[in-house]
N, C-alpha and C positions, 0 to 999 in steps of 0.2 A: 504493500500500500504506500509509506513511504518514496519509494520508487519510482513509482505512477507521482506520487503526487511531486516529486521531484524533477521527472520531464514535464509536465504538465506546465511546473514553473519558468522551467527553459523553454517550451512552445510558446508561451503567452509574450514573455521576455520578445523571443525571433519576431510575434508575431508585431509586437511593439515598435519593434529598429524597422522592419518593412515599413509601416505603416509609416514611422517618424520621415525615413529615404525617401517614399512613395508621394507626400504629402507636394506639394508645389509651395514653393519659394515665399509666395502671395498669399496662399493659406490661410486662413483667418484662424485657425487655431495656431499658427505663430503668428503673435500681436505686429501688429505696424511698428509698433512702438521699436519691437526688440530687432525687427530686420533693420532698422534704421540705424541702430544702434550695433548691430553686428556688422552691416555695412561700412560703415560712416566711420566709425570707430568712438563715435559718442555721441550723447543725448542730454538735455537738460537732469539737471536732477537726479540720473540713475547712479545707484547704490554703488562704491566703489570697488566690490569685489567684481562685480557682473562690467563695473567698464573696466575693468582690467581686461577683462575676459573679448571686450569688443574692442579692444583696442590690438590685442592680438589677432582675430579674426577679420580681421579690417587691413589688413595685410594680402590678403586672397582676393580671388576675384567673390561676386556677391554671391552666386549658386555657392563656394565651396565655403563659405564665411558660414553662410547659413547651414550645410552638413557638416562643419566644424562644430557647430554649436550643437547638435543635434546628435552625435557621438559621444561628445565629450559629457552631456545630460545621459546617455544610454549607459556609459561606462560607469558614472556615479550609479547609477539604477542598479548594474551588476554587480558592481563592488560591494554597495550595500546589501543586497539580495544574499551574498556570501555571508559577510558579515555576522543578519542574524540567522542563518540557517547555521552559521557555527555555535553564534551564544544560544539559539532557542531551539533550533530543529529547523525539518523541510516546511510543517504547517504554518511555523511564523512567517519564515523566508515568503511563502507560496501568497501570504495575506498580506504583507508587506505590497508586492508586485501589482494587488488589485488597490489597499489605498494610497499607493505613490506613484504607482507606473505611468499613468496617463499623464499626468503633469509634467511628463519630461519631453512629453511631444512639443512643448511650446512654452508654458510659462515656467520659464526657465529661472526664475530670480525666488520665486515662493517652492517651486520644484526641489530647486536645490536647498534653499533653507529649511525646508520641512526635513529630507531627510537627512540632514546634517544633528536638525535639534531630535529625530531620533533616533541617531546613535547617540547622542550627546544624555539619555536619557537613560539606555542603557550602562553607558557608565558612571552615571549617579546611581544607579543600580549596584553596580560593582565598585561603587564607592571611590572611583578614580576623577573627584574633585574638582582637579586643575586640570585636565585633561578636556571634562566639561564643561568647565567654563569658557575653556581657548576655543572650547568647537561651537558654545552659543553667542560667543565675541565674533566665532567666522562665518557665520551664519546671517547675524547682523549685518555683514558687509554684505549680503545679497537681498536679504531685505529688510526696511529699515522695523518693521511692523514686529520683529522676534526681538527689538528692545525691551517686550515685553516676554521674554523669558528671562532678561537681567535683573529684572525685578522680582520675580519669582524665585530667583536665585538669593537675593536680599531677605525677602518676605519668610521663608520658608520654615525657620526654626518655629515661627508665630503661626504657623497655618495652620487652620481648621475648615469644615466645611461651613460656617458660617463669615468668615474670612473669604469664601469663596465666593459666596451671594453677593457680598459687599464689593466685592472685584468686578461679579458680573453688571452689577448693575452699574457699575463708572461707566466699565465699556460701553451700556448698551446707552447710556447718559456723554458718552466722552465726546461729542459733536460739540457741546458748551468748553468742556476743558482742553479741545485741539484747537478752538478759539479764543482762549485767555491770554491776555497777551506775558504774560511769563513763561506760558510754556517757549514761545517763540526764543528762549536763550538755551533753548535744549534741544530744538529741534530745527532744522530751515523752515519759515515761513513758507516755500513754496511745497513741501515735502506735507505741511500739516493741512494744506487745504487739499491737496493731493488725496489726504483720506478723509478730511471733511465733504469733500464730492462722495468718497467711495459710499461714507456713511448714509447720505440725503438721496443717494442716486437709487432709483428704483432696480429690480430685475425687469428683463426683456419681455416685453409678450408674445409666448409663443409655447405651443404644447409643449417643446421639450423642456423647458422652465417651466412649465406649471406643473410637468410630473416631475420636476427637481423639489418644486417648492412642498408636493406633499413627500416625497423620499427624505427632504432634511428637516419635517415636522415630526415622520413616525420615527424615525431612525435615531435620532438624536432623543427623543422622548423616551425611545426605550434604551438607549443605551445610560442615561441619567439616572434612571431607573435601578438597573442592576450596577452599574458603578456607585449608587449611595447604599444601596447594598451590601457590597463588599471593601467599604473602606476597610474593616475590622480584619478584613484576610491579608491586610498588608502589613508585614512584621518587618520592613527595611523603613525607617523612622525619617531618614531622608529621602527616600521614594515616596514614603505617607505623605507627606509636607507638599512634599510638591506635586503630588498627584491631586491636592486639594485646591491647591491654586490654579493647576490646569483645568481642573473640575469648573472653576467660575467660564472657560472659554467653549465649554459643552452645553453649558445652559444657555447662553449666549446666542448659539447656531438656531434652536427650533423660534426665539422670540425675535430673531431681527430676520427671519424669514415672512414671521406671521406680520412684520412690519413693512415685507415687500422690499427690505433693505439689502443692495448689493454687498455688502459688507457683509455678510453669513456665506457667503461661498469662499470669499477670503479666510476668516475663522475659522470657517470650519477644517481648512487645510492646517491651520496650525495648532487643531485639536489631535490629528493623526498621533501625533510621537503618545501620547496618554493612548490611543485606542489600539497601538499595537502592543504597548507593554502591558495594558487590558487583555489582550490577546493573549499575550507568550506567557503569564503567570498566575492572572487570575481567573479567567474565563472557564464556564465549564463547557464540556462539551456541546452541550447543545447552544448556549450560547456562541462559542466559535462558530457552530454550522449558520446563525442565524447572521452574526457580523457578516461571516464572508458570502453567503448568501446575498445580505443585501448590497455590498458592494459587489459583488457580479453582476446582479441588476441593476444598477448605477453605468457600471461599465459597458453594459451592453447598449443598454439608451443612449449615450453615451456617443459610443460606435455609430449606431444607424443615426442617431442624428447630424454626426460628422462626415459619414462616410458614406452612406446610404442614400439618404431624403434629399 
């Protein structure tokens, strides 16, 4: 079984880099923003890990800038994929592939910081510290939005699940405090209206956002659910801490959906690093079968609506 589920994870992976190769230049699943920016070799405002990144691929003609980019997002996908099928098994590795894999087809800046912050989760796991911090400091430099795992980082000896609610409700409130103007000596003025828009901006109207919109109302509902459940199962005291803190960015996804707000498709990717170590430690089995269940379903929509319709 194993085994199977083993290739299974390398077909999906194949069937990923096709697709990423296969996709055209123009693509709307690779943003404007970032061909311009792979091109060009720079863009207002982008994060400065990712122009590092276009500033080497901006050296090439534009076709190879853009499969440069698009390799080098596959090979993180594989690496990591390695990773945790060494710390967790083949079913983590295999569930990892369905909540990270597609993000590497294009949104390359939250793509790579999701799975950066988690490994960076697993070794708060295994208690290697400074290791995690270097990797949610490099994380940062791709987008600026995981400066909210620096704080988490801060917060954490003090966390609880009521801690948690208080967190989420800033976020789901933080439109007035990404407008104060103090924050503006912590952050650039253009980078905070940047997500002042993301917050105000609605979702798209169109089927396949309105069966997003009910997929991150049940999904998210139930995952809340059995994760306040099983705090009590987690006996690593700095995983607890911070799985509580993470916990404010889960409750966050099904209420700024029911607000229409594009800002929960964003969160929700930076909920991932909590729902795979949900996965690899706490999860029972039938819970496993229903996560990764409903990301297949996610993935598949997903697909036809990309590739298909």
């Amino acid at each position: 079984m194993r085994s199977l589920v083993f290739i299974s994870s390398l077909y999906i992976f194949l069937c990923i880099a096709i697709l990423g190769f296969a996709l055209p230049d123009d693509g709307y699943i690779d943003y404007l923003v970032y061909n311009q920016c792979l091109t060009n070799g720079s863009y207002p405002d982008i994060e400065p890990g990712f122009a590092v990144i276009c500033q080497f691929t901006s050296l090439f003609s534009e076709s190879t800038a853009i499969t440069l980019a698009r390799m080098l997002s596959l090979t993180l996908l594989l690496t990591s994929f390695l990773y945790f099928y060494k710390a967790f098994g083949v079913y983590t590795a295999f569930f990892h592939i369905f909540i990270n894999g597609f993000q590497t087809l294009g949104a390359y800046r939250q793509g790579t910081a999701t799975i950066l912050m988690c490994v960076a989760v697993v070794m708060l796991m295994k208690s290697h510290k400074i290791r995690a911090f270097g990797t949610i400091i490099f994380a940062t430099l791709f987008h600026y939005s995981y400066i909210f795992f620096i704080f988490v980082v801060v917060v954490m000896k003090f966390a609880n699940r009521y801690l948690a609610i208080l967190v989420a409700c800033t976020v789901i409130f933080s439109s007035f405090i990404l407008l104060h103007p103090l924050t503006a000596y912590i952050i650039p003025q253009t980078v905070l209206y940047r997500y002042d828009n993301l917050l105000n901006e609605s979702l798209p109207v169109s089927s396949y956002f309105a069966l997003g919109k009910v997929w991150y109302v049940v999904y998210y509902t139930y995952f809340n659910i059995i994760l306040w459940r099983s705090f009590e199962k987690i006996n690593n005291i700095i995983l607890l801490n911070f799985s509580y803190v993470l916990f404010a960015l889960t409750l966050c996804v099904p209420i700024l959906t029911l607000m229409d707000s594009w800002a929960a498709t964003r969160i929700s990717s930076m909920t991932n690093p909590l729902e795979l170590i949900f996965f690899a430690v706490w999860a029972s089995s039938m819970q496993r079968l229903i996560m990764l269940g409903a990301y297949m379903v996610r993935t598949g929509v997903a697909f036809i609506n990309f590739f298909v319709v």
